[in-house]
C-alpha positions as CSV (number, residue, x, y, z in Angstrom):
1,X,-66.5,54.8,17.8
2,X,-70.0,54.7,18.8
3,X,-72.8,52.0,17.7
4,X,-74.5,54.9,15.9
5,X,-70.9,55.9,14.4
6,X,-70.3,53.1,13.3
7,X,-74.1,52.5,11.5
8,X,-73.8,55.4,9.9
9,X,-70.3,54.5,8.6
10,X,-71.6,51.6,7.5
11,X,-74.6,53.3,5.4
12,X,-72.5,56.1,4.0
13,X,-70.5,53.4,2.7
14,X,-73.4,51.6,1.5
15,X,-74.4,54.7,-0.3
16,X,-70.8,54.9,-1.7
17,X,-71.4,51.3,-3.0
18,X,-73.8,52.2,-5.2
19,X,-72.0,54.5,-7.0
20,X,-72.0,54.3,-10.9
21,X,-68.1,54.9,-10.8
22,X,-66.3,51.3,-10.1
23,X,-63.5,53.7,-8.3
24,X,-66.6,54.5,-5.7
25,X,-67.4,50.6,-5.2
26,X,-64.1,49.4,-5.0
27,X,-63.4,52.5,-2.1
28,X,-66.9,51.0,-0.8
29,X,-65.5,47.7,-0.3
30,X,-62.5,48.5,1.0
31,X,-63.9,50.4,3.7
32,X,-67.0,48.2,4.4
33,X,-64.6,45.3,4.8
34,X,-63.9,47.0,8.1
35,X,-67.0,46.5,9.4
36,X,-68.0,42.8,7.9
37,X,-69.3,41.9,11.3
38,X,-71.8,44.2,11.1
39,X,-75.0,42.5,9.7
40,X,-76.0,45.6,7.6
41,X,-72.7,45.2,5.7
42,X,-73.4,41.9,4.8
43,X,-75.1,42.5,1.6
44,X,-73.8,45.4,0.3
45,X,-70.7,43.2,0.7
46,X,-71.9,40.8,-1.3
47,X,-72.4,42.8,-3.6
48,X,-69.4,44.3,-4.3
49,X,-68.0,40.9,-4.4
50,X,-70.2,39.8,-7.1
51,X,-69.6,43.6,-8.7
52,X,-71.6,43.3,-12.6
53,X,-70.0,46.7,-13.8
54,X,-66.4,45.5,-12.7
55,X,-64.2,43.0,-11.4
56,X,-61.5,45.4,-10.1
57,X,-64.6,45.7,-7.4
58,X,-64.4,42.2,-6.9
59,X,-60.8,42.0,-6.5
60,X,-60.3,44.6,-3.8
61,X,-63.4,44.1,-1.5
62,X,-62.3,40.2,-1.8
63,X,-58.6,40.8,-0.9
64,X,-59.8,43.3,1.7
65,X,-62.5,40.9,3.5
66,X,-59.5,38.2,3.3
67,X,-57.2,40.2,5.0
68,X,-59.3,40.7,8.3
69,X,-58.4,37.0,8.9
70,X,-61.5,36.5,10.4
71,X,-64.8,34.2,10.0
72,X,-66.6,37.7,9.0
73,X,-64.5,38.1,5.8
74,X,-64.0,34.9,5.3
75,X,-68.2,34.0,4.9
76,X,-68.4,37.1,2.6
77,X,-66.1,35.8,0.5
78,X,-67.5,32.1,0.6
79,X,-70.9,33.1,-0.2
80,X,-69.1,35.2,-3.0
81,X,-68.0,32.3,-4.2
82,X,-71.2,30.0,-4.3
83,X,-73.1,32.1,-6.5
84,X,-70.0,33.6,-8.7
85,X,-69.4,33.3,-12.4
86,X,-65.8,32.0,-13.7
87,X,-64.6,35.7,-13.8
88,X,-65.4,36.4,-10.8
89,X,-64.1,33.3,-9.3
90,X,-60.8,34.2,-10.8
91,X,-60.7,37.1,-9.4
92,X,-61.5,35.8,-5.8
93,X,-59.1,32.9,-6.3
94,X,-56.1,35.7,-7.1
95,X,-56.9,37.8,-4.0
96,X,-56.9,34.5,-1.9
97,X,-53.6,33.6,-3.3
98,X,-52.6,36.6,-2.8
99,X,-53.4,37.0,0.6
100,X,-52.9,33.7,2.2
101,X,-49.8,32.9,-0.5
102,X,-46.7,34.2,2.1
103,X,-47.0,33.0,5.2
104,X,-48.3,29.2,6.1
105,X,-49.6,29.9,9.6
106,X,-52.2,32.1,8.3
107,X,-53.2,29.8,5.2
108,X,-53.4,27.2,8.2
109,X,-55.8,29.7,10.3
110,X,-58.2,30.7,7.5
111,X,-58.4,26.8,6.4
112,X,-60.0,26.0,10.2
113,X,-62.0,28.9,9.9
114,X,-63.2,27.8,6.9
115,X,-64.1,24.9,7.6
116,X,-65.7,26.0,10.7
117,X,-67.7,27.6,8.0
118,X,-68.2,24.3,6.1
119,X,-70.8,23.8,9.4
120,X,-72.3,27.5,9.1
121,X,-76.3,27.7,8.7
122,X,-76.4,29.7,5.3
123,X,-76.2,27.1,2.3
124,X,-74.4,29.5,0.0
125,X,-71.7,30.1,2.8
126,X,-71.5,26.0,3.7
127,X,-71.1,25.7,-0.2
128,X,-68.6,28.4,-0.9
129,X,-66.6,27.8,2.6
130,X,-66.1,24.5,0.8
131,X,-64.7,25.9,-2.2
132,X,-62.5,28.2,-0.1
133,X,-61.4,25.7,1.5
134,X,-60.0,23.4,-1.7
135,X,-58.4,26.9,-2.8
136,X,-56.2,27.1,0.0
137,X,-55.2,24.2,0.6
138,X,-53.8,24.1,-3.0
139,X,-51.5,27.0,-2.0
140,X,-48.0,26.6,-1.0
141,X,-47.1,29.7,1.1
142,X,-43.6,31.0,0.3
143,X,-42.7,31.5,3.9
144,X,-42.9,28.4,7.0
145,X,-42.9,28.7,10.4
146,X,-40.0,27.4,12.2
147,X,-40.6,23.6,13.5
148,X,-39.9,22.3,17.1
149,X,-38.6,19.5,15.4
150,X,-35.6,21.4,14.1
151,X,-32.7,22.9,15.8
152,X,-32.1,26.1,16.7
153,X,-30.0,28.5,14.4
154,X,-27.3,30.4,16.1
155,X,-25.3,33.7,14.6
156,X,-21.9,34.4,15.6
């Protein structure tokens, strides 16, 4: 896709965000989570994370900005978080459980990244990337990686 394909993606979706029907936003967010990186996305993001109408809006764009795995999503969310009411801190806290609750390698990736974020220019990311931060670490994932320290496992 094209720089000018993917702008326009990015404002059709932006368009979409605005929507009166939370169906709309939460399609919105899903799709605009694909293109975090992008700094027109940013707010409309934002946004969607801090949906007023909604927190099914919340919930979705959050787990969908979570699952990149990536310092994009992950400042959406944080600066989500800085500014969000209880509800919609609930809300973020169940998609981050959600997403980084399996598998302890990638609970282990997004806490460097956020705190790689804890260092970021934006006070409402630095803030929130804090709060991220404290939320996974209090996770247990339900799946480890296999340790060097162990021997190997043999079927027969």
């Amino acid at each position: 896709m094209s720089n000018g394909e993917r702008r326009a993606a990015v404002a059709a979706l932006i368009g979409l965000a605005g929507s009166p029907d939370h169906r709309d936003r939460a399609d919105a967010g899903r799709g605009l989570a694909s293109f975090a990186e992008m700094p027109e996305a940013g707010e409309a993001l934002l946004g969607l994370v801090l949906d007023a109408g909604d927190t099914f809006v919340t919930r979705v764009t959050a787990e969908a900005l979570l699952r990149r795995q990536d310092s994009a999503g992950l400042a959406v969310v944080a600066a989500a978080l800085a500014t969000a009411d209880l509800d919609h801190v609930d809300w973020i806290h169940t998609a981050v459980l959600d997403v980084f609750g399996v598998i302890d390698g990638e609970r282990d990736a997004a806490v460097r990244e956020c705190e790689a974020l804890e260092r970021d220019a934006d006070e409402r990311t630095r803030q929130g990337a804090g709060q991220l931060t404290a939320v996974l670490t209090g996770i247990t994932p339900i799946l480890h990686a296999a340790r060097n320290d162990r021997s190997p496992t043999r079927c027969r």
